[in-house]
Backbone as numpy.savetxt, mean C-alpha at the origin, in Angstrom:
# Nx Ny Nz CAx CAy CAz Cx Cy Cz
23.20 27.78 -8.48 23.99 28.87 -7.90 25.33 29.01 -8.60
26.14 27.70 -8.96 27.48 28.14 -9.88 26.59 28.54 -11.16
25.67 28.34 -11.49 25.81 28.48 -13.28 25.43 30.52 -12.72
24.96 31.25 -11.43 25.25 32.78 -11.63 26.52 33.22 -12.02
27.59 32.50 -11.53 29.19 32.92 -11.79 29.38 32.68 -13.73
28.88 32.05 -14.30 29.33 31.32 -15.38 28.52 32.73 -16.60
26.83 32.66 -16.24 26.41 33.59 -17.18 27.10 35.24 -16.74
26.76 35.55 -17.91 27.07 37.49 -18.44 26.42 38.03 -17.41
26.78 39.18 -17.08 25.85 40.06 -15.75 24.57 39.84 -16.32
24.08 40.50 -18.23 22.70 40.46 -18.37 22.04 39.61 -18.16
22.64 38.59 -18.29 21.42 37.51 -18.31 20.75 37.14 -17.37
20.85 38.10 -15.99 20.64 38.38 -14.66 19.83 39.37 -14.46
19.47 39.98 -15.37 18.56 41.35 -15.67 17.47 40.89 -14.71
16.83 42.34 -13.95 15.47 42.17 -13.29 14.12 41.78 -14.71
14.71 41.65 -16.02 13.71 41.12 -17.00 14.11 39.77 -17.07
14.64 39.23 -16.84 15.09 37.77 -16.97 14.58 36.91 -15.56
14.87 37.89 -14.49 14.41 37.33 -13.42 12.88 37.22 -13.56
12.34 38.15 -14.23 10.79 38.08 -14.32 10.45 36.53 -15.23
11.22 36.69 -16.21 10.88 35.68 -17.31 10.91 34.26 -16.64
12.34 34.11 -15.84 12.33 32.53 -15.07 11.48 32.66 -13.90
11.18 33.82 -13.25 9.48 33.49 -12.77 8.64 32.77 -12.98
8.02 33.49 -14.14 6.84 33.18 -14.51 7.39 32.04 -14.96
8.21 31.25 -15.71 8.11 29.71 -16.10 8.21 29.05 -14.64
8.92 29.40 -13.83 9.15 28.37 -12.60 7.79 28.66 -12.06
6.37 29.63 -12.19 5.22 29.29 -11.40 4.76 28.41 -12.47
4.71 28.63 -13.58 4.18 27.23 -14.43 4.51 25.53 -13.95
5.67 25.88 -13.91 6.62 24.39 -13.58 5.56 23.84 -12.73
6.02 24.98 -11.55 5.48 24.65 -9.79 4.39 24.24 -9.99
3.07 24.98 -10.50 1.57 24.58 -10.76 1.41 23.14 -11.66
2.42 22.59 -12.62 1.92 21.37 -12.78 2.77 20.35 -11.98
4.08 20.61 -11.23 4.60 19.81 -10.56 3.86 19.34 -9.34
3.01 20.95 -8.56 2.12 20.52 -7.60 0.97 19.83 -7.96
0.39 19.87 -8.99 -0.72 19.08 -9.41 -0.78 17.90 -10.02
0.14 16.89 -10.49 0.64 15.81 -10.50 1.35 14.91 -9.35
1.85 15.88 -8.50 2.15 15.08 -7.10 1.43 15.09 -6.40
0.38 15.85 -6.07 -0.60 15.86 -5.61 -1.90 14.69 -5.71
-1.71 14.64 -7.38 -2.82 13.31 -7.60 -2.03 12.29 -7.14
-0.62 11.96 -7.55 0.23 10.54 -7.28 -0.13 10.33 -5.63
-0.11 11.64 -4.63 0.15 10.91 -3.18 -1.78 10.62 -3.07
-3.01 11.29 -3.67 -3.82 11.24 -3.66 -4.05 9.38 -4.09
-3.69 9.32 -5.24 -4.02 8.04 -5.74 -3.40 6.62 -5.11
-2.08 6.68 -4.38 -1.36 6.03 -3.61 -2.31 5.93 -2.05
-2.67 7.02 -2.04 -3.51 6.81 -0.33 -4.72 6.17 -0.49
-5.61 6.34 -1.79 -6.62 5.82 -2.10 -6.10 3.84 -2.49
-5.00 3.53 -2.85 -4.87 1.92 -3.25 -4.13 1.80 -1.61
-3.87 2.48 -0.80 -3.45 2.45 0.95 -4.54 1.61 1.27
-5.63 2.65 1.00 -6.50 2.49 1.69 -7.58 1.71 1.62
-7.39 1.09 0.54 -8.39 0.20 -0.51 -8.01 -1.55 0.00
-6.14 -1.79 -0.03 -6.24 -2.33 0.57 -6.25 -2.74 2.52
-6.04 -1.89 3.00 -6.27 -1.34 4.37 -7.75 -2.26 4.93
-8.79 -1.81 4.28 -10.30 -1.81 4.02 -10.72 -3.43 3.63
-9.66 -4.08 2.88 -9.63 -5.52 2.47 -9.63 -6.12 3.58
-8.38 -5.66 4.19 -7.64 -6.22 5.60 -8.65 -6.40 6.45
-9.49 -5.29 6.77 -10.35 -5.25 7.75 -11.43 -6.05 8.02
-11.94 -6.24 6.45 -13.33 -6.85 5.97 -12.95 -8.28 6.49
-11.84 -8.58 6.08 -11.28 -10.36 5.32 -11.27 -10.57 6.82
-10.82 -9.83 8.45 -10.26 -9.76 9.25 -11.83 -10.41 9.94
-13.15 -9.65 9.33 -14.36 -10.24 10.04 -15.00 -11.16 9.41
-14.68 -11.75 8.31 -15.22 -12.40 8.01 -14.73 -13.83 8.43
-13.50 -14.07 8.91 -12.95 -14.84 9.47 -12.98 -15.33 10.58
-13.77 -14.38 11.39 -14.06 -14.77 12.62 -15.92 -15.16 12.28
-16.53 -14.32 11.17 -18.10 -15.02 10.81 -17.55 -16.42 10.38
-16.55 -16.58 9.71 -16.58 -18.40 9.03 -16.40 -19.16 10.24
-15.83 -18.77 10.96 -15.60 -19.76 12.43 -16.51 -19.54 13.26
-17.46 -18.79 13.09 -18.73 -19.05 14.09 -19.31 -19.56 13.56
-19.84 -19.71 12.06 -20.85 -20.61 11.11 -20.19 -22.43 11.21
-18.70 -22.08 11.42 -18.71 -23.61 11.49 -18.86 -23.95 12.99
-18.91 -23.45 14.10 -19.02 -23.81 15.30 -20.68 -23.82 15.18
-21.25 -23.44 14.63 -22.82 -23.56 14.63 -22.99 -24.74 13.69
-22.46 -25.41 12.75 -22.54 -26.45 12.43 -22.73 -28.14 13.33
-20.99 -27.75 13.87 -21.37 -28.69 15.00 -19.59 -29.30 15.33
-19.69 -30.11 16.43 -18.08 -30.94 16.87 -17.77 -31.17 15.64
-18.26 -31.79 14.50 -17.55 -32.05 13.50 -16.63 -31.17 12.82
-17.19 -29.87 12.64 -15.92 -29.04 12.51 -14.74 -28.42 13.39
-14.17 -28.96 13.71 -13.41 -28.98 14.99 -12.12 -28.57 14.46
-12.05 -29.71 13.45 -10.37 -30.02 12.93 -10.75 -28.63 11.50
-11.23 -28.65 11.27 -11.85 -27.46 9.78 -11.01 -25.98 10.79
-12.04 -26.11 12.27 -11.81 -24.84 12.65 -10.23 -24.83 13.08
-9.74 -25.66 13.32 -8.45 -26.04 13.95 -7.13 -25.20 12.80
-7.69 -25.94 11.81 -7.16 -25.63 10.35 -7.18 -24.25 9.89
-8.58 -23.75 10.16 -8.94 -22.10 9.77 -8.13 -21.10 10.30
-7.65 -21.47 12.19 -6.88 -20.98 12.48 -5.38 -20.70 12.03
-4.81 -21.98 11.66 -3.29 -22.32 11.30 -3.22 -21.51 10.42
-4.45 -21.47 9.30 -3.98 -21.01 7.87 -3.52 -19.52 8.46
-4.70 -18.98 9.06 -4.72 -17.25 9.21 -3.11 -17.33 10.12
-3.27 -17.75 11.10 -1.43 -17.98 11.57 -0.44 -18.05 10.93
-0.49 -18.40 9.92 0.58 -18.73 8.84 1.02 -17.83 7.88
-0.61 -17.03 7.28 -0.43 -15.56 6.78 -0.49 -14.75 7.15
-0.21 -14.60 8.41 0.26 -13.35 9.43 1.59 -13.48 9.31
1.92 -14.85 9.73 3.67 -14.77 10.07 4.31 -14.62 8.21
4.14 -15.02 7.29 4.26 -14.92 6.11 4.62 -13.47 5.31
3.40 -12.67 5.84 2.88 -11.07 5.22 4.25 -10.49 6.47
3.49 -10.76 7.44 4.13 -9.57 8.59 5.59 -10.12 9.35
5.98 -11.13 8.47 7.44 -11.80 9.32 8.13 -10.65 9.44
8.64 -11.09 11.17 9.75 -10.21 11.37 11.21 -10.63 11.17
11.53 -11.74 10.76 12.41 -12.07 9.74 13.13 -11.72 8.29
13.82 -11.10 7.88 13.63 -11.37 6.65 13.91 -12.36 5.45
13.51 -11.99 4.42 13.65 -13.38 3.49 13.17 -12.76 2.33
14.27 -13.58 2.08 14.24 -13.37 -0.06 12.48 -12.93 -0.67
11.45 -14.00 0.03 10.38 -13.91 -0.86 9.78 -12.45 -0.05
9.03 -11.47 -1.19 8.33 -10.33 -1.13 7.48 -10.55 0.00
6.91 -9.68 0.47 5.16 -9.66 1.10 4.28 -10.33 -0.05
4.39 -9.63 -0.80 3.14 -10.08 -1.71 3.40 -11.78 -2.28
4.88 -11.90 -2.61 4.94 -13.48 -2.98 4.61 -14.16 -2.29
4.67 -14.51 -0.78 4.20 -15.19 -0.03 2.76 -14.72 0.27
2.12 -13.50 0.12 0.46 -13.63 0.01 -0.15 -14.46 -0.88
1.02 -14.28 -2.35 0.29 -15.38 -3.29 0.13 -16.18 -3.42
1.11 -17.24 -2.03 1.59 -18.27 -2.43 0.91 -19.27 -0.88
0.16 -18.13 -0.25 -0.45 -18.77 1.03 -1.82 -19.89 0.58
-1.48 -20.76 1.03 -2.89 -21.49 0.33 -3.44 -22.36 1.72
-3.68 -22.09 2.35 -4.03 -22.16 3.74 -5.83 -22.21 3.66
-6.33 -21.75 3.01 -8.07 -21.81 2.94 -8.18 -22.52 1.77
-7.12 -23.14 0.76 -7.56 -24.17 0.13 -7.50 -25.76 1.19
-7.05 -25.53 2.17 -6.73 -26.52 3.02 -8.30 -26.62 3.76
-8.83 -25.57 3.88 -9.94 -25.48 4.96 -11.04 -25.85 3.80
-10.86 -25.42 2.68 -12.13 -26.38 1.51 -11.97 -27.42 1.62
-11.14 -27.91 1.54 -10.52 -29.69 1.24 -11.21 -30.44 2.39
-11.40 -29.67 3.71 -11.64 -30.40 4.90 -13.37 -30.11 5.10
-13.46 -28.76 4.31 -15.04 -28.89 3.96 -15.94 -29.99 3.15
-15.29 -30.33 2.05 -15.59 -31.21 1.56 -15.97 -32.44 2.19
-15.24 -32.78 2.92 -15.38 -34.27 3.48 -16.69 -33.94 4.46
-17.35 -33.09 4.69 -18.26 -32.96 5.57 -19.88 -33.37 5.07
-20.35 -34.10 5.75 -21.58 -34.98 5.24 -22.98 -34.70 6.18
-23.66 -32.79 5.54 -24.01 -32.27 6.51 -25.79 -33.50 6.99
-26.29 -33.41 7.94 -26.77 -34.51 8.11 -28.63 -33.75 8.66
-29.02 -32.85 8.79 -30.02 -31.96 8.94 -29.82 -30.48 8.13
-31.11 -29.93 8.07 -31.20 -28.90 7.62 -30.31 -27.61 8.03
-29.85 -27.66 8.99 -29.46 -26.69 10.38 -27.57 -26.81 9.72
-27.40 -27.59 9.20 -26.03 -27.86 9.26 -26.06 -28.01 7.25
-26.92 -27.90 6.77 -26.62 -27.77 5.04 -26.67 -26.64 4.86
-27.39 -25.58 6.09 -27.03 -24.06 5.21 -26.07 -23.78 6.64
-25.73 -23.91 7.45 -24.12 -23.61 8.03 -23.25 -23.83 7.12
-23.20 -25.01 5.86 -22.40 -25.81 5.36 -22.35 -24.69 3.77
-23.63 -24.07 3.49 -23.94 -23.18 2.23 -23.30 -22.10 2.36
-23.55 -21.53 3.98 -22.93 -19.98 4.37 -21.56 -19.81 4.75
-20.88 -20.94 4.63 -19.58 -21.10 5.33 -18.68 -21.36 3.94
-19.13 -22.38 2.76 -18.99 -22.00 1.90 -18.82 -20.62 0.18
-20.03 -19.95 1.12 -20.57 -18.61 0.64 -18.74 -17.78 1.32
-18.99 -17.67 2.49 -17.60 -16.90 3.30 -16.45 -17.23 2.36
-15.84 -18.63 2.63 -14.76 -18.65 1.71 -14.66 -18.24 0.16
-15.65 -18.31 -0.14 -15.72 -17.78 -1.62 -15.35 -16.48 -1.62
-15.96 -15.73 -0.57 -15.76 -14.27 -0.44 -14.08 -13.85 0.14
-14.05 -14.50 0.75 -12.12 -14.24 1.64 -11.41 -14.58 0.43
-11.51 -15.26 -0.23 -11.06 -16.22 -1.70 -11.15 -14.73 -2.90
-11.99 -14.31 -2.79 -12.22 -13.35 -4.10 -11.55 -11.61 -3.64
-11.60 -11.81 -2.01 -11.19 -10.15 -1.66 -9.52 -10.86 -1.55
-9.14 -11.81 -1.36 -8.06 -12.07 -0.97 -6.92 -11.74 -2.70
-7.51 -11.98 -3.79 -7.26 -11.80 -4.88 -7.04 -10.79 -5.32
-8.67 -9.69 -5.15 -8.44 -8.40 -5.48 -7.46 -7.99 -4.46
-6.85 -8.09 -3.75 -5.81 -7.26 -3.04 -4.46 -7.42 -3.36
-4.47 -8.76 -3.94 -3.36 -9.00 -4.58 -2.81 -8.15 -6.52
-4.09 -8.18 -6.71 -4.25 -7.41 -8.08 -3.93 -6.04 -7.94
-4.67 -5.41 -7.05 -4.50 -3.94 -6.46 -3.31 -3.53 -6.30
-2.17 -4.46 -5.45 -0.80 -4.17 -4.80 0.00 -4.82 -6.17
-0.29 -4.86 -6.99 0.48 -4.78 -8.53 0.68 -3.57 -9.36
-0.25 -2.78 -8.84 -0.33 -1.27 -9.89 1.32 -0.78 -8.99
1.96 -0.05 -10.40 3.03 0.45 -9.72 2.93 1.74 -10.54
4.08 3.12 -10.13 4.19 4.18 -10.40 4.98 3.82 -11.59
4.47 4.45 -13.05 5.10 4.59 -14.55 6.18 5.23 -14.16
6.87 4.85 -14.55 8.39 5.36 -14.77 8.52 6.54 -15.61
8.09 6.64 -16.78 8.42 8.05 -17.32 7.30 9.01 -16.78
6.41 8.68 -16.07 5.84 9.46 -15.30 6.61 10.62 -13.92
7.35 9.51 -13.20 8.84 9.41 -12.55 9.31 10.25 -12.67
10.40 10.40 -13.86 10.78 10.81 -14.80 10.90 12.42 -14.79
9.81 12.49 -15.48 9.03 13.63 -16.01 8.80 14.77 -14.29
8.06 14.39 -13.64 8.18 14.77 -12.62 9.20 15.22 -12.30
10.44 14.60 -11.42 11.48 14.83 -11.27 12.46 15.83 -12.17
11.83 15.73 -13.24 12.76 16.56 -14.27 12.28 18.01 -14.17
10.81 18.24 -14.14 10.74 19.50 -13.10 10.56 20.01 -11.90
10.66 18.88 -11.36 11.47 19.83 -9.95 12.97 20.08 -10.09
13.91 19.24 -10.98 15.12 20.31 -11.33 15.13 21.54 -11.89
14.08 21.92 -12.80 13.72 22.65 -13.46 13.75 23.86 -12.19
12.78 23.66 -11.53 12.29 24.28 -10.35 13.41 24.91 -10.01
14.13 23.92 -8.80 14.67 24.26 -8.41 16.06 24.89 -8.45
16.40 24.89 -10.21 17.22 25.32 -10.86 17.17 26.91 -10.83
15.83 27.12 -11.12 15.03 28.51 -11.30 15.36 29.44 -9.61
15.33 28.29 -8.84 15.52 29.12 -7.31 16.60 29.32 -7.39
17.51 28.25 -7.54 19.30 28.55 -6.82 19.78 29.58 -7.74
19.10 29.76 -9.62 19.95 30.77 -10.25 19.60 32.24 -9.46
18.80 32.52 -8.97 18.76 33.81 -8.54 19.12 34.15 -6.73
19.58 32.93 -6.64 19.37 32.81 -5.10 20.79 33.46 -4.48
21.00 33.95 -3.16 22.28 34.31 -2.55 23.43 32.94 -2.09
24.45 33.15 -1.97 25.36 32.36 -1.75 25.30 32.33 0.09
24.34 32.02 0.35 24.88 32.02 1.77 23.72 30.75 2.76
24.26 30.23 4.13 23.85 29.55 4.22 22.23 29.57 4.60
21.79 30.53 4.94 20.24 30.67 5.12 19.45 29.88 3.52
19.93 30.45 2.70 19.39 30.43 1.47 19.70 29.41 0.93
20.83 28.51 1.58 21.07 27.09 1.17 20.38 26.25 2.11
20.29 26.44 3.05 19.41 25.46 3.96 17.94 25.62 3.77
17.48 26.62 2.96 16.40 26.52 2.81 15.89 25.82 1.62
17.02 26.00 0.70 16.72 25.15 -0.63 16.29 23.49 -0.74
17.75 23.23 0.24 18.05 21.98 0.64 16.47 21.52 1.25
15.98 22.19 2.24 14.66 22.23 3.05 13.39 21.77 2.19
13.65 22.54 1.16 12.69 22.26 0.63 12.76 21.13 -0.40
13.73 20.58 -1.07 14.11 19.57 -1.62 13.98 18.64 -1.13
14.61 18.36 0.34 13.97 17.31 1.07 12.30 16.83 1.49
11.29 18.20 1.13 10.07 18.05 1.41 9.58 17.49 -0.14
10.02 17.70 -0.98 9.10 17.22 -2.42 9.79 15.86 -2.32
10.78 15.53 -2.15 11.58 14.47 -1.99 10.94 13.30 -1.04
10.47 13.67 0.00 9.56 12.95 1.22 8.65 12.53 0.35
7.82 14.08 -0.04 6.47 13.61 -1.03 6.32 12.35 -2.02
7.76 12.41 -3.01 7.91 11.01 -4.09 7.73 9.87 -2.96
8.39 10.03 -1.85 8.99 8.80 -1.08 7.43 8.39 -0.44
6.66 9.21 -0.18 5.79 8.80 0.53 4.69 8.18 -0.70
4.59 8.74 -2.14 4.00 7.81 -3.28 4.69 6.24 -3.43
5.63 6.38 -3.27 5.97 4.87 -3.48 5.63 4.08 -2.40
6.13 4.42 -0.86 5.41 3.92 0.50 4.15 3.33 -0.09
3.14 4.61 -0.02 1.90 3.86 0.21 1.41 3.10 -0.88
1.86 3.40 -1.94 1.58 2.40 -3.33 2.04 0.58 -2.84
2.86 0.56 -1.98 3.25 -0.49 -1.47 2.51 -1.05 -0.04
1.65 -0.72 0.18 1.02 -1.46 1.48 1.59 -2.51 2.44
2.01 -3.37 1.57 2.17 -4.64 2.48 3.67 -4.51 2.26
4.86 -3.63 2.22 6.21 -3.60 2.37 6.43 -2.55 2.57
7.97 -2.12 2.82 8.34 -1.08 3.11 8.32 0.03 4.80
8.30 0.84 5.29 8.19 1.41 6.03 6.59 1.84 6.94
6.18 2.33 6.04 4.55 2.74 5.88 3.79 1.22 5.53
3.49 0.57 6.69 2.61 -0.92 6.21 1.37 -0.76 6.51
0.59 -1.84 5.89 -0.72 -1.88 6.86 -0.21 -2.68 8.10
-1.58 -2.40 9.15 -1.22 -3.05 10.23 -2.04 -4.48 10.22
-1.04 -5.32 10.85 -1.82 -6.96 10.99 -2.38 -6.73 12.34
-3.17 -5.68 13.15 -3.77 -6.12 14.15 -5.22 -6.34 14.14
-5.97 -5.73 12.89 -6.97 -6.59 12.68 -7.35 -8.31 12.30
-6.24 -8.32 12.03 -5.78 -9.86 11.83 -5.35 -10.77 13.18
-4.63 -10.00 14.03 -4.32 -10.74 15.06 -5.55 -10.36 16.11
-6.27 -9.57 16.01 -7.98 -9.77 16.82 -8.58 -10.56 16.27
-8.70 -11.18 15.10 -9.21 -11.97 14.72 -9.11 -13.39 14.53
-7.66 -13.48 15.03 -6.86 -14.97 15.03 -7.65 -14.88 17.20
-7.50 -14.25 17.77 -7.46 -14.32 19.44 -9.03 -14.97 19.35
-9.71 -14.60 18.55 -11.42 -14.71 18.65 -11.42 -16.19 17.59
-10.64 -16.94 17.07 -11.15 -18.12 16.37 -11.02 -19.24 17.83
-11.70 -20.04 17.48 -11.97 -21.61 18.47 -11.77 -21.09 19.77
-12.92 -19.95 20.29 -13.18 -19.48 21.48 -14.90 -20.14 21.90
């Protein structure tokens, strides 16, 4: 809006206005179609790990029924199975804060290497209790391997000159609005209006690209139904 005061009347021409048209629908059409994939592709790694959460959430309650079908001997295993999942609840979802990330302390939870260690020592003694002992093994392998990919997943971050680039046309954009725009407040609150909505949009790509931090989290209540249902 200052740079109308600065240019020549012509350069204000109803042909000029046409000309920064048509580039600002260009802009708009690839600005909308690049933010569009970013919040697309951010909801899809949301939701990818979301879907981890859920899986890892039942399979945790299958490993603690396979070892209760084993027998009393796993008692202290199941005792253990619990603590760990207790531990990476309070860890991921502390309502504390603390220096280490969500994700550093996901990486750093080793709570089901504790529940192998106690597998090990187990000396299954009938048939009935070597494949409880195979399938319970089978589980952790699996919580062990989704527990990883989720950690790999919540590493992809948004390219920076991607960023960048983006952002640089929506100034573009919105450069194109305010030069032809009126000085008054309708026409500024609407600008503003809308700045704040593409603005949400970036904010909400980075949110969900982040799952386990920030504002927009997953939720630990599949996790905490699944901690209520161990050594029941």
């Amino acid at each position: 809006m200052a740079l109308q005061r600065l240019l020549p009347g012509h350069h204000l021409s109803k042909e000029t206005q046409d000309v920064v048209k048509l580039s600002a629908g260009t802009i708009a059409t690839l600005t909308a179609l690049v933010l569009g994939l970013l919040v697309s592709s951010a909801k899809s790694t949301f939701d990818t790990i979301n879907n981890g959460i859920v899986q890892g959430s039942a399979k945790y309650i299958l490993l603690d029924r396979t070892l209760a079908r084993y027998g009393p001997e796993t008692k202290a295993t199941r005792q253990q199975l619990k603590s760990a999942l207790a531990a990476s609840i309070e860890m991921v979802w502390s309502t504390e804060k603390t220096r280490m990330t969500a994700l550093t302390a996901f990486e750093s939870a080793n709570g089901m290497e504790l529940v192998r260690d106690k597998l090990d020592e187990l000396t299954p003694q009938n048939d009935l209790q070597r494949q409880a002992l195979t399938q319970t093994q089978q589980i952790i392998n699996d919580l062990s391997q989704t527990r990883w990919l989720l950690i790999e997943q919540e590493q992809n971050q948004l390219p920076f000159p991607l960023l960048v680039i983006l952002v640089f046309w929506l100034t573009l954009l919105f450069a194109s609005f305010g030069l032809f725009a009126p000085s008054h407040a309708t026409a500024l609150t609407v600008l503003f209006l809308g700045a704040c909505a593409v603005s949400a949009a970036i904010f909400l790509v980075f949110e969900l690209s982040k799952p386990l931090e920030g504002f927009i989290r997953i939720s630990n209540a599949p996790l905490l139904s699944a901690l209520d249902h161990l050594i029941q």
